[in-house]
Structures are given as structure tokens and as C-alpha cells.
N, C-alpha and C positions, 0 to 999 in steps of 0.2 A: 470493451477496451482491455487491453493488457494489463497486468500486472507493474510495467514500468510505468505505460500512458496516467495508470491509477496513481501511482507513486507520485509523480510528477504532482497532481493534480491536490493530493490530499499535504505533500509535502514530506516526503517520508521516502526511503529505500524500496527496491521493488520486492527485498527480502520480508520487509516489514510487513506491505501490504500481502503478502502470501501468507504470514503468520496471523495477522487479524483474519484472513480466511478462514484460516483451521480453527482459529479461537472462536469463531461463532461473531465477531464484530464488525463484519463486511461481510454485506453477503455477494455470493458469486455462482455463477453456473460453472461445471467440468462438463467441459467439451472433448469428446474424445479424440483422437487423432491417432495416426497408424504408426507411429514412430516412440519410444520409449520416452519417458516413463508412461505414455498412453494416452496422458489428458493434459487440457490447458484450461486455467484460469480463464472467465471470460465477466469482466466487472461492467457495469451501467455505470454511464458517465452520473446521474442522478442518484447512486449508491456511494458514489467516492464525492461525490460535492457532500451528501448528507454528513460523510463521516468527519469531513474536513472540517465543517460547520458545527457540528457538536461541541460544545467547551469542553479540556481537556483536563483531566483529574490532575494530574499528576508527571512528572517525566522534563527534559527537555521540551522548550516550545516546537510543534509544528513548522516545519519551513527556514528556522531558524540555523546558520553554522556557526561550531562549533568555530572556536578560534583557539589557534595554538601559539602558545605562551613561548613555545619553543625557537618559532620562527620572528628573526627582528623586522 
């Protein structure tokens, strides 16, 4: 699955889930493709449910939005 479909799933941005990539916290295959920057993310729906599933140290909750004080 994509990097949004992931997003979706764990509950998080699909920028997010590209950085837990590089971070070594999800893991993912690069697929290459003929078009710049060269390769795509490619996540297992059973990689993004484990990471969703793990209790979460620290940070905002998972899934959870933010509310803004600003709007009545």
C-alpha cells in the first residue's frame, strides 16, 4: 500500500509515515519506477496495522485532531 493508504490506516500524515521509513520504524520496500525521484514506498497492510497497534511513548495521540481554539 501507499504511503497515504498507510497513513490512513495507522492514523497519522502520509509525510509522517515516510519518515518512520527512513527512521528504521516501519518497515517498507522501494520500488523503483522510471519517473523522478526514481522509487515509491511500498508498505504491507500487516506492517501499518502492527505499527498502529503498538502503544505509543510519547507525542499526540494517534488518529486523534487537533482542535483549534481559534475557531468559535
Amino acid at each position: 500500500m501507499t504511503p497515504k493508504k498507510a497513513a490512513a490506516v495507522i492514523g497519522c500524515s502520509p509525510q509522517q509515515v515516510r519518515t518512520l521509513i527512513r527512521n528504521g520504524m516501519l518497515r517498507a520496500r522501494m520500488i523503483k519506477t522510471d519517473c523522478n525521484p526514481g522509487y515509491r514506498y511500498d508498505v504491507t497492510s500487516k506492517e501499518a496495522q502492527r505499527y498502529r497497534d503498538q502503544p505509543q511513548g510519547r507525542g499526540y495521540p494517534r488518529g486523534r485532531k487537533r482542535s483549534n481554539p481559534c475557531t468559535p
